[in-house]
N, C-alpha and C positions, 0 to 999 in steps of 0.2 A: 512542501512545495514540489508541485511536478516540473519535470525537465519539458521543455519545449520540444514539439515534435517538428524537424523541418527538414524539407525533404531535396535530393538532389534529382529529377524525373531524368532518366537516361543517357545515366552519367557517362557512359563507355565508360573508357580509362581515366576521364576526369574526376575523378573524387574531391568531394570538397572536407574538411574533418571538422567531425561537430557535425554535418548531417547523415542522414539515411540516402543511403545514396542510391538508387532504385535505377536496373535495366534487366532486360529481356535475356540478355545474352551470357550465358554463365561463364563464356569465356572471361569478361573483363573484371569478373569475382566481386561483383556489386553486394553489396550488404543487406541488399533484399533483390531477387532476383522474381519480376514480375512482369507482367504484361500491361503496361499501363492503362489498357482500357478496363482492366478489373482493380485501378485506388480503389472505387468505393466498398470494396470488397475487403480491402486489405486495412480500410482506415474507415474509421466510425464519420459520421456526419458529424460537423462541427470539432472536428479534434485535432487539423493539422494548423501549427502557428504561421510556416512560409513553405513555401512552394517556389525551386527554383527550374525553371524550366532552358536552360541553354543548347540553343540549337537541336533541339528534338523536334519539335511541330513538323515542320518541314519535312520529317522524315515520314511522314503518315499523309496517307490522302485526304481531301479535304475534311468530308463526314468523321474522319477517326480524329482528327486534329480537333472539331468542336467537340467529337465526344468525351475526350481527354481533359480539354476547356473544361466543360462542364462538369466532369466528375470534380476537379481542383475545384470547383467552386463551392462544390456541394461538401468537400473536405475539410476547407478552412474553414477555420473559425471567425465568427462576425468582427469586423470590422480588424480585419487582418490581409495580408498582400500575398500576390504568388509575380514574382517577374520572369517577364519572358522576352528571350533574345533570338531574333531572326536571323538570316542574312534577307538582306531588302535589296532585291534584285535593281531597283530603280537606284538607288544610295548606290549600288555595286557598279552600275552603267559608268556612275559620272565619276567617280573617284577613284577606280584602277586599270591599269590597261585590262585590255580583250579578254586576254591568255587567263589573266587572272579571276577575273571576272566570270569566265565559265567555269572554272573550277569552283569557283563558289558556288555559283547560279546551280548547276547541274553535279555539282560532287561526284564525279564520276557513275551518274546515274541513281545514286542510291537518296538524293533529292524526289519526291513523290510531287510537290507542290510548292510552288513560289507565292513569296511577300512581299508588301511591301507596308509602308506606313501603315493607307485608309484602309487594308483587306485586314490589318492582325488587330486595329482599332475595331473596326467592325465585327471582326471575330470573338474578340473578347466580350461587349458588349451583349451579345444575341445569344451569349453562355450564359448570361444570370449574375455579372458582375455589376454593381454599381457604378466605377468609374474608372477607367483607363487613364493613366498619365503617362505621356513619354519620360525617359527618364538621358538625361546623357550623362548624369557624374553616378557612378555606381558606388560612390561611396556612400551617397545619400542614401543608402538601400539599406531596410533594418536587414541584420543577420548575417549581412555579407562582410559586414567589418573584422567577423570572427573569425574569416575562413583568412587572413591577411593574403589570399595569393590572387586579387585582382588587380587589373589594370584599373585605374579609376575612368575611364572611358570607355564604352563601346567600341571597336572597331569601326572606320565611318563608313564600312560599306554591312552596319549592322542599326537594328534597329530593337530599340528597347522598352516594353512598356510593364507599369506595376499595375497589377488588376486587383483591384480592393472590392472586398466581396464588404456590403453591410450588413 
């Protein structure tokens, strides 16, 4: 039997264990140290089981964000999920004060592009994924049980969806 391959896309310092934990930056001593617009290169088509994507999008402009999209999709394996978490500038408005609220929104600049629900639904989408579901209990989430170190909710000024490739 093979091991499941699943992947943590630009982990920083967040490591989850039990996955592959993929970024750019060698400082944060990532377990595959990559450029995420070269997965398809580093993973065969059809051979990754999940894809977690937390708080990375956003960090790339718009075109690298769907390129990124889309490599994941070309990665997973059919009828398999990759979840992905934003901060959703609109959720971020009404549920924190100001002060905080631009910290989110703007990450001391190193934010490229803002989300919100219908943009990360439609993003997904026009990747090549079949269907998009919001998700709010992340325990519901296959793979993530393993890593035991979530919250079972998103933060509410975040927004969550699993993109199921068929």
């Amino acid at each position: 039997m093979t091991k499941d391959i699943i992947l943590n896309l630009g982990c920083d310092k967040f490591k989850i264990p039990g996955f592959t934990n993929i970024d750019i930056n060698p400082e944060v001593s990532p377990d595959m140290q990559l450029d995420l617009l070269d997965l398809d290169k580093a993973f065969d088509e059809n051979s990754v089981d999940f894809i977690y994507a937390g708080h990375v999008l956003e960090h790339l402009p718009f075109e690298q964000s769907k390129q990124v999209l889309a490599k994941c999709q070309k990665i997973l394996k059919p009828v398999r999920v990759m979840l992905i978490v934003v901060p959703d500038y609109s959720k971020c408005l009404d549920s924190v004060d100001i002060t905080t609220a631009e910290k989110v929104i703007m990450a001391n600049g190193d934010h490229k592009m803002l989300f919100n629900r219908d943009r990360l639904h439609s993003m997904i989408k026009s990747c090549g994924f079949k269907y998009a579901y919001e998700v709010n209990d992340l325990k519901e989430v296959p793979f993530l049980l393993v890593s035991n170190i979530y919250d079972p909710k998103p933060d509410p000024w975040q927004t969550a969806f699993l993109a199921l490739k068929m």
